[in-house]
N, C-alpha and C positions, 0 to 999 in steps of 0.2 A: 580867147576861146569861148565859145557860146555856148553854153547847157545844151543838152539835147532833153527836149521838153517829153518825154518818154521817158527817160531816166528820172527828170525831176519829178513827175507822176508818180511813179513810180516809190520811189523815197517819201513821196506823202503818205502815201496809202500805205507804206509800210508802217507809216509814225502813226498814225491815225488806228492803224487793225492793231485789236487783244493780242496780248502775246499767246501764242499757240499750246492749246492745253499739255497740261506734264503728259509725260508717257506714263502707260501704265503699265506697272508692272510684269502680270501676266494674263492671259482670256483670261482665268480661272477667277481674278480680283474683279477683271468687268462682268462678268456674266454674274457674280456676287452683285457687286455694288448697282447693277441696272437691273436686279431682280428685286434687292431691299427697295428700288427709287421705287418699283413699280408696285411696288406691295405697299408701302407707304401710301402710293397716290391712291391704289382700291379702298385702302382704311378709310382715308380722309374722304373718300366720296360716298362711303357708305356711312358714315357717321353725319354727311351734309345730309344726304337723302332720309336718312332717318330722323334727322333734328327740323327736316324739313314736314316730314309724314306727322311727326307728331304737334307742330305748331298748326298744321294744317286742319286736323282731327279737333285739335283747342280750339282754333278759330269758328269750325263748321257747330260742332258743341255747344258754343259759348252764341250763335247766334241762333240757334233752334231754341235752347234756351228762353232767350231775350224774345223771340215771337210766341211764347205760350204765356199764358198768366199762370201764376202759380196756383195751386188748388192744396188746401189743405186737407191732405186725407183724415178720416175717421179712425182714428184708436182705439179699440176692444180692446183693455187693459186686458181682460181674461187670455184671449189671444195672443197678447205680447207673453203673461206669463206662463203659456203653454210653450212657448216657442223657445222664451230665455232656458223654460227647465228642459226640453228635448237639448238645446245644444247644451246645457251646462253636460247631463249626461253624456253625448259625445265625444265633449272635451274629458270628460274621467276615463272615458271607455279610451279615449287615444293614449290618456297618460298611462292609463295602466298596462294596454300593448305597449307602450314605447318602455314602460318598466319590466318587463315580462321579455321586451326583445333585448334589452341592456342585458339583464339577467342569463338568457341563453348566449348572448354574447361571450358574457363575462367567463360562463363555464365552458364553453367551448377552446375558449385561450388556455384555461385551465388544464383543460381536459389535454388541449396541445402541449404542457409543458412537463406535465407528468406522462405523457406517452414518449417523451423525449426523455424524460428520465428512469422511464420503465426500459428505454431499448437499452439502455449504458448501462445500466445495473441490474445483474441477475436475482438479486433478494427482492427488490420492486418487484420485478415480472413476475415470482413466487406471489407478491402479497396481493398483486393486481389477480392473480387465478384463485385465490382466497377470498379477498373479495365476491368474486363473480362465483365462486361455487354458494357462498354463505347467501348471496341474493338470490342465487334460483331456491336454494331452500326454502327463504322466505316468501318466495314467489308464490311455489309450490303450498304451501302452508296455508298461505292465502287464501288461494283457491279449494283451498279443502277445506277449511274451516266455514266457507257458505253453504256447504249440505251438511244435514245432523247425521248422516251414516258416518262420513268421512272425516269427523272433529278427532277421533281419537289419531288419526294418521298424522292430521294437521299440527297435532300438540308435542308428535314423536319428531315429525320435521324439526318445528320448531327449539325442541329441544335440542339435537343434534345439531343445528346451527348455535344456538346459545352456549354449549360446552366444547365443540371442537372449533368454532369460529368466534370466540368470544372478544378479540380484539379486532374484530371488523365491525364495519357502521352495519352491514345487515348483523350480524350479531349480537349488537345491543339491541337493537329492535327487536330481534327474536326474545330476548330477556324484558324487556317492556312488555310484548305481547301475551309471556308465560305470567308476567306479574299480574294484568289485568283479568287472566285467570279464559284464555284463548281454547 
């Protein structure tokens, strides 16, 4: 019996071809796993393209560079230290915003934790309207003690914050301000 040379083709080609990829599970896994390949491939061509832009930039740089001579400029020490003392100032003027914005920050969290403790407890919410009555007095008080008609008003505020609100922080103040003689 002779092979039929069709069949034996056949049987090659079959030894020869990859075995036929796994099944996959569900669309749901392919439409996954060919969305990660293709986002992978965008990554990696936008990290070429950029590794590319930037050796490119080095290259153009580094040869403009290399066609000028160099020139050494002139230094006006007075000018360098105009300049060092404008940014030293800058740099104070940022630290001290950046302290000032920590600062509001800080009370602000504050301010959120005792409003959280103000709604749960009814004596809080008492001492928080105690508070805030003892500071307009002092407010008030304030403001009256900058005209000399109004200083006697100012000292009567004052007072009444100092003896009915004497355990609030505007209260000691108001006691501070009678001491220094307001």
């Amino acid at each position: 019996m002779t092979p039929d040379p069709l069949t034996t083709l056949l049987t090659h080609a079959d030894d020869a071809s990859p075995p036929p990829p796994a099944q996959i599970a569900s669309l749901a896994t392919a439409i996954r796993s060919t969305s990660a390949r293709r986002s992978r491939t965008r990554r990696t061509i936008a990290v070429c393209f950029a590794s590319a832009l930037c050796a490119a930039l080095i290259f153009v740089s580094h040869q403009r560079s290399d066609r000028h001579s160099t020139v050494v400029p002139t230094i006006d020490v007075a000018q360098l230290r105009v300049e060092v003392a404008r940014l030293n100032s800058e740099a104070e003027f940022q630290e001290s915003m950046a302290r000032a914005m920590e600062k509001a920050i800080t009370a602000a969290r504050h301010r959120e934790v005792v409003d959280s403790l103000i709604a749960s407890d009814p004596l809080a919410k008492l001492q928080e309207q105690r508070e805030v009555t003892a500071a307009i007095l002092v407010h008030q008080a304030t403001k009256l003690s900058l005209q000399p008609q109004t200083r006697e008003a100012a000292r009567e505020d004052l007072t009444r914050a100092a003896t009915l609100f004497s355990d609030t922080t505007a209260g000691q103040q108001a006691q501070a301000a009678l001491r220094q003689g307001v």
